[in-house]
N, C-alpha and C positions, 0 to 999 in steps of 0.2 A: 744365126748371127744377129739378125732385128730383134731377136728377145734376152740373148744376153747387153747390148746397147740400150733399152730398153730399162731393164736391173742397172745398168752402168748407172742413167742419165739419173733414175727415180733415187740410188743411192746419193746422189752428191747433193740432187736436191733436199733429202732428208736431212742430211748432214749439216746444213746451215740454220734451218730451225731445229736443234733436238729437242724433242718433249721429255717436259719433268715424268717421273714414274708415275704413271697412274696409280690408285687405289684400287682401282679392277681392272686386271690384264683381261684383252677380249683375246680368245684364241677361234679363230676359221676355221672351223669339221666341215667339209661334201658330205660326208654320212651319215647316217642317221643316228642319235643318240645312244642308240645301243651297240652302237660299235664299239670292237675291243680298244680303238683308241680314247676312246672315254674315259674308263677308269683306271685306265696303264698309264695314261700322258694325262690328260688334260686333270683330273681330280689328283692324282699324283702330285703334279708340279703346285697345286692349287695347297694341297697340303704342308710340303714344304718351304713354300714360299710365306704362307701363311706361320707356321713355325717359327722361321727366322728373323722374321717381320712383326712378330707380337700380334699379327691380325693384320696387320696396314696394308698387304699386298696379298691380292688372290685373282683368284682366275676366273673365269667366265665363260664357258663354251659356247659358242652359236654352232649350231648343228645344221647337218642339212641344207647345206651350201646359204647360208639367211643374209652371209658376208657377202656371197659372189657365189654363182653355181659354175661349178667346173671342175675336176681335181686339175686339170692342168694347169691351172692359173695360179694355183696357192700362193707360191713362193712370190710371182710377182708382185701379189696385194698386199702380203706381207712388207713386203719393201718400200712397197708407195703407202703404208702405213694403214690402210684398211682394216689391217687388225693388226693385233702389238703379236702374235704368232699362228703361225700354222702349224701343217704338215701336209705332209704328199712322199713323192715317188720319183725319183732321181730318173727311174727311166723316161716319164712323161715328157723329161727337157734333157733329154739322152745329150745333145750339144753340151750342155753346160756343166753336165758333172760326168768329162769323159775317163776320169780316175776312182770316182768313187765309183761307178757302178764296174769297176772290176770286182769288188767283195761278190758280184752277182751271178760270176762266170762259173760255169760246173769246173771244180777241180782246184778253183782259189781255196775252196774251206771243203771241209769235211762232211757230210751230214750232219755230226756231233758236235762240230767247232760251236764257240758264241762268236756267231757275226759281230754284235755291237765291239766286243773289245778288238776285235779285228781293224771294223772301221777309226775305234779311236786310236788306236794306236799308230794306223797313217796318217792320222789325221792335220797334227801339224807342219809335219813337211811335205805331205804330198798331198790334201785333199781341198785343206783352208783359203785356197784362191779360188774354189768352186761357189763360199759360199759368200759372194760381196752384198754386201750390204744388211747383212743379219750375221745372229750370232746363234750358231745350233744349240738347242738346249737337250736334245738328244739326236743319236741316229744310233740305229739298229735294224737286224734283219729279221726276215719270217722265215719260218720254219722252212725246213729242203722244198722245192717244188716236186710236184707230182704229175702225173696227166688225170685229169680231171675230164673223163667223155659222155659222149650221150650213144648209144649204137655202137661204139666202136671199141672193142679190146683190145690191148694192147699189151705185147709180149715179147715184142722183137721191134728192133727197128723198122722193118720190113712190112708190120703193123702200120702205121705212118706215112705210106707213100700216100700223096695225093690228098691226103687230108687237111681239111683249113681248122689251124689251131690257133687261136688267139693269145696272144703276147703281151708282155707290158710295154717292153721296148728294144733297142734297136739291139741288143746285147743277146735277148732269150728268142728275137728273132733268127740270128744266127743260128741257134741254138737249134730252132725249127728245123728252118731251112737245109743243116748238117742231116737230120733226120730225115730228108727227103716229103714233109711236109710246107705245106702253104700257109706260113705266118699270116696272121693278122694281128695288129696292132689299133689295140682301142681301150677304153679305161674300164677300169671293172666295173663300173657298175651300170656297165651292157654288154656285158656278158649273161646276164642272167636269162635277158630278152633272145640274145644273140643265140643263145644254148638251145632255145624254145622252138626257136622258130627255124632250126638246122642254117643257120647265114656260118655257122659256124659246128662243128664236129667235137671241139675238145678244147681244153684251156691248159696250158702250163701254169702252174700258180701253186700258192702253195694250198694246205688243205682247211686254214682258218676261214675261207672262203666258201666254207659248205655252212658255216656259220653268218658268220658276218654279211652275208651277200646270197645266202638261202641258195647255195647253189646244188645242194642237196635235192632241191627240189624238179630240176632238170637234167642231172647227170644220172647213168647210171654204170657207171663202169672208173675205177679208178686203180691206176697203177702204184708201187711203189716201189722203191730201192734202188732207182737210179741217178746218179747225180747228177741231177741237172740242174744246180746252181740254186738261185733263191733270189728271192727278193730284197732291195734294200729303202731303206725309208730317214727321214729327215722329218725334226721339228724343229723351227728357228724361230726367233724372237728378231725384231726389227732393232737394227742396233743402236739407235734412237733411245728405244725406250729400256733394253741393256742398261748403258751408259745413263744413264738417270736414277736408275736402282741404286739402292742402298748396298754397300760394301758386302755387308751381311746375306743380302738378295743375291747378289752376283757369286757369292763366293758357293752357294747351295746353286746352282745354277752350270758353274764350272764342267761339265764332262770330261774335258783331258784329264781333270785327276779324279772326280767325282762322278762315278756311270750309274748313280741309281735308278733314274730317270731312264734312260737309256733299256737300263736292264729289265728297270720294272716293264717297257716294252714288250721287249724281244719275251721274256716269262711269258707274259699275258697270251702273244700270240701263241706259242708253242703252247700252252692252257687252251686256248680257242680250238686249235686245231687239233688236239687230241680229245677233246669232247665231240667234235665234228666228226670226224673220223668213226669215233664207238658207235656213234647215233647210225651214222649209216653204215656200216657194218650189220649192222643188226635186222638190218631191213633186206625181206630174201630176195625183192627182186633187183638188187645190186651186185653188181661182180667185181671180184676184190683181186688181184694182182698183184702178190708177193713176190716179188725177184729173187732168187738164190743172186749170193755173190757170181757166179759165173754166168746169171743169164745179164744181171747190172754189167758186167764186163763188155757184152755187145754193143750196149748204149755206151758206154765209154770211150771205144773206139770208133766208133762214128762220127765224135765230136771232139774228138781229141784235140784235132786244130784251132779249133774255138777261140780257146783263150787266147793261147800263145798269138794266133794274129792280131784280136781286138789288143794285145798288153804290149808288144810289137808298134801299131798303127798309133796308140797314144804315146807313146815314150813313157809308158808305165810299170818298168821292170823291178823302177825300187819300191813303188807305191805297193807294190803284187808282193817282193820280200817280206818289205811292213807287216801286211794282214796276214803274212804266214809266218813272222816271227812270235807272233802272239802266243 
């Protein structure tokens, strides 16, 4: 509740000085320059923008939190204008976007589906009160999650009892917890440490993460073929500096009708994660965990109540239509 009042107060205050468009958008990365959001979102947008703009407007990444260290905090710095955009993870302020992170639930989308046009297509009637005081310039999902362990195989739900598995948030905690496992909730990028030193057994997440966060390097056991939902993600611009942009900048910008941004995303990760995935594979002392459809059907019914209560508890039955009308 203190952090949405928080967005409330820094939105209004924004709103009465709005800045002209700058000539160099800063955009806010926690990660390190080599992250897949680099040349999916921030040189992307840096592209297009530049494009439509004859050069007048481009972008600027500060990496590795240079803006503010935290992923949690993104969105709010964004707001209070610290940087003219971010991105982050809709789970980390699970309170504040309790409809968008339904795209997240096992059983909302497909393994196959594209999340991004899922989320956009809820997006103006059921998601856009999620996002005050900015305006998204994409959202999209990661590839299906997987279990991701150090020691421990997993084959059955039954695998899972007792074991502490790290979560993004309050949605994939459930999700645990259905499995007879002990969520923990903490931001990825201590999990890598968290993996190392046993504080933690396994990660639900998806598999771009043996890349992007070298998590290859402390797992050795990973599952696949069960739906257990996915990750969802946000980049927003401060609507500040939106509303300042030239016509032509806003109109490449758009995602309700324009999801390049977006897509070029959700692509990259599913790229990340299918090179992550070959690498270790290949490596013999890893154990790989293919599910036949009828052993995924285990995991299915376990969790089966998942959604249905989290889509239930938010009054989010049509928002949940939306991302399956896509």
């Amino acid at each position: 509740m203190k952090f949405k009042k928080l967005i409330a107060a820094s939105a209004v205050a924004l709103a009465a000085a709005l800045p002209a468009a700058a000539e160099e958008l800063s955009f806010a990365n926690f990660t390190p320059p080599f992250h897949t959001i680099n040349a999916s979102v921030m040189e992307k947008l840096d592209t297009i923008l530049s494009e439509a703009t004859n050069g007048e407007v481009t972008v600027r990444g500060y990496h590795g939190g240079e803006l503010g260290a935290g992923p949690v905090e993104q969105y709010i710095r964004v707001v209070q204008g610290v940087a003219d955009m971010g991105w982050g993870l809709p789970g980390y302020t699970s309170s504040q976007f309790e409809k968008t992170m339904i795209v997240e639930l096992p059983g909302t989308l497909t393994n196959e589906d594209d999340g991004y046009a899922a989320m956009w297509t809820a997006y103006d009637d059921h998601l856009a009160g999620e996002f005050p005081g900015t305006v998204p310039v994409a959202l999209w999902t990661s590839e299906p999650n997987v279990f991701i362990m150090r020691d421990a195989v997993i084959r059955t739900p039954a695998d899972l009892e007792g074991l502490k598995i790290r979560v993004a948030g309050a949605t994939a905690a459930d999700v645990a917890t259905a499995l007879g496992a002990t969520p923990v909730q903490m931001p990825i990028n201590q999990v890598y440490n968290a993996l190392q030193t046993g504080l933690i057994d396994g990660v639900i997440t998806g598999s771009s993460t043996l890349n992007d966060f070298k998590l290859d390097e402390v797992a050795n056991s990973y599952t696949f073929g069960a739906n257990l939902g996915r990750l969802s993600f946000y980049a927003v611009m401060t609507e500040g500096t939106y509303n300042g942009l030239s016509d032509e900048a806003k109109a490449v910008l758009d995602n309700s009708s324009n999801q390049t941004v977006s897509q070029s995303a959700e692509d990259a990760w599913n790229a990340t994660a299918d090179a992550g995935v070959a690498t270790a594979r290949a490596l013999s002392e890893n154990t790989f965990v293919d599910l036949t459809p009828e052993e995924a059907t285990a995991f299915a019914d376990a969790i089966a109540g998942v959604t249905g209560a989290y889509v239930d508890g938010v009054g989010g039955a049509d928002a949940l239509a939306a991302m399956q009308a896509n």
